[in-house]
C-alpha angles and dihedrals in degrees: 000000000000122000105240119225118199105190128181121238109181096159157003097267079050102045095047093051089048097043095096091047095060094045078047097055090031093066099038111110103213089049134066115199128235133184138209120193132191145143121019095003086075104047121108100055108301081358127257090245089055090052094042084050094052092045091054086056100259124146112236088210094173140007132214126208099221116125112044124218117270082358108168097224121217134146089281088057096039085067090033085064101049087050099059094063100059090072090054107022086081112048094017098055119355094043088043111038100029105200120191088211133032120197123195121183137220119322124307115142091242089068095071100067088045100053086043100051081051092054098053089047090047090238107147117243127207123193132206122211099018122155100042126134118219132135133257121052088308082081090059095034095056101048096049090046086053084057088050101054142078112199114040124206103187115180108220132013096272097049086058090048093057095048091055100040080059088059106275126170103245087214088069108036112100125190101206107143132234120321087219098061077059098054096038089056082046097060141063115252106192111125128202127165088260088082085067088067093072091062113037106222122191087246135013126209122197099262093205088078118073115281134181120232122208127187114151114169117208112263099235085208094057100024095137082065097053099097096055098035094058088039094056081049093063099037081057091048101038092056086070102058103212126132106281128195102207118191129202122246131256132265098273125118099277102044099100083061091058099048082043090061094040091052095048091041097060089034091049092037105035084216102190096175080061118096109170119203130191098197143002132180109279079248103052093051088051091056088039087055098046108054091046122125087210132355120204135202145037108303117128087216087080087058107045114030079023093058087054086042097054086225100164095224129173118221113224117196135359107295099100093039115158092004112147103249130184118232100285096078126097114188106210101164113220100309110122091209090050091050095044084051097043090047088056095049091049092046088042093056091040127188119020128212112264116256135205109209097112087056146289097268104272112097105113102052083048085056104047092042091052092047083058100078112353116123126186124174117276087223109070131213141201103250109202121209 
């Protein structure tokens, strides 16, 4: 019998990093996929992720209420949301759909009531991405869900050092890499103005010529600083007049501050070198992010799949503290002179070379063979090293 694979998808950085697992685990013919989707994936009426999930051939096998429409999100409602997946996560899911794996990814603060849901029901949990270092709640939010589960995926050496410094079984750390090194080998990244099309921006720039790319998420830890801290971005950015994508934030406590600055940033300043987009194809943001002069803000996509790219990108603020980085990041704080600074030198020195530190491009066939077979003990221990 096939070895069933439930596996969380909560939103679009999420679902584009895990993308190649599930074609992965979709073509394996020992596994059947299941999915499980939930927050801002749903969001806009049956959510543009979902529709952009179903389009690439992938089974929505369950759905969690979790984000609400139009939802304000603060700490409150950051709890709020987790909490609304314990009542369905059971018969809804686990009773129904009965995996014999589930696998969670990264760090997002949905995943916990999920793995821990899995873990009451002994059901095994493996986990993408573990072992990294980084700041806001994400930092919290990575390592208990490490405790919690069974099967690691870390992405580079260090990563699997860490999980295994914190009492992890050996048998059942694997150093795979990251999925998105994989996708991002899969697609064609060549970029022209037609992909605006897709999104109908206010306003579309030709992409052939050198643009700027902004996505900063709010910090949970520092949210009542959101607003000033996006609106000293795009003083900094906007002192350079060039064409700018700028994306909106996550769901995390912070980010109306963000979209408030961003609002009040394009109204007050009439930028019209400014299109701001809330969400694009994994794809298409791959392309976007690779054909950038300079991309600017906190996102660990411009480490990861930047550090492949070779995106030169500067880091602005505290939420990817710590987190190992190739030789295309700047790091430049909050100062909007420092990040202006940071962005010229960065313009001024161009492409870097691809690096593979986040993987060869093979992640995702390692995990779905090794989800095939492999077996730990429901009943964890602590293994001391």
């Amino acid at each position: 019998m096939k070895r069933k694979i439930a596996v969380l998808l909560i939103n679009r950085a999420n679902y584009g990093r895990l993308k190649p697992v599930l074609q992965a685990i979709q073509e394996h013919p020992k596994l059947e996929l299941q999915t499980i989707v939930g927050s801002s994936m749903l969001l806009g009426g049956l959510g543009e992720a979902v529709k952009f999930m179903r389009a690439d051939g992938f089974p929505v096998t369950a759905m969690l209420s979790m984000a609400k429409e139009g939802e304000q999100v603060d700490h409150a409602t950051m709890v709020s949301i987790a909490g609304r997946e314990f009542p369905e996560i059971v018969p809804k899911v686990f009773l129904r759909l009965r995996p014999d794996i589930v696998l969670v990814h990264a760090d997002r603060f949905e995943i916990i009531p999920v793995a821990l849901a899995a873990i009451y029901m002994n059901i095994p949990v493996a986990h993408t991405l573990g072992g990294d270092v980084s700041g806001t709640i994400d930092e919290s939010v990575r390592h208990a869900v490490t405790k919690l589960a069974h099967i690691h995926f870390p992405a580079t050496e260090k990563s699997k050092e860490r999980i295994l410094r914190m009492g992890e079984d050996p048998r059942f750390v694997f150093m795979v890499g990251c999925s998105s090194i994989d996708f991002l080998k899969s697609i064609d990244l060549s970029l022209d103005s037609s992909i605006q099309d897709k999104y109908q921006p206010e306003r579309k720039f030709d992409l052939t010529k050198p643009y700027l790319m902004v996505l900063q998420h709010p910090v949970t830890t520092e949210s009542d600083k959101s607003f000033d801290q996006m609106t000293g971005l795009l003083q900094a950015v906007s002192g350079l007049n060039m064409p700018t994508l700028v994306f909106r934030p996550n769901i995390d406590a912070g980010g109306s501050g963000i979209n408030q600055a961003i609002n009040v940033f394009k109204e007050k300043y009439k930028a019209d070198h400014f299109v701001v987009y809330k969400n694009m194809t994994p794809e298409d943001y791959a392309r976007a992010l690779a054909h950038a002069a300079c991309a600017i803000g906190n996102t660990s996509s411009f480490i990861r799949e930047g550090s492949f790219l070779g995106t030169p990108a500067v880091l602005v603020g505290t939420r990817q503290t710590n987190r190992e980085r190739g030789s295309n990041i700047l790091e430049a704080g909050n100062d909007s002179a420092k990040i202006q600074e940071a962005i010229q030198v960065q313009l001024d020195h161009g492409k870097y070379e691809s690096s593979d530190m986040y993987g060869g491009g093979n992640a995702s066939r390692q995990i779905a063979e090794i989800l095939t077979t492999v077996n730990p003990p429901i009943q964890k221990n602590f293994y001391d090293i």
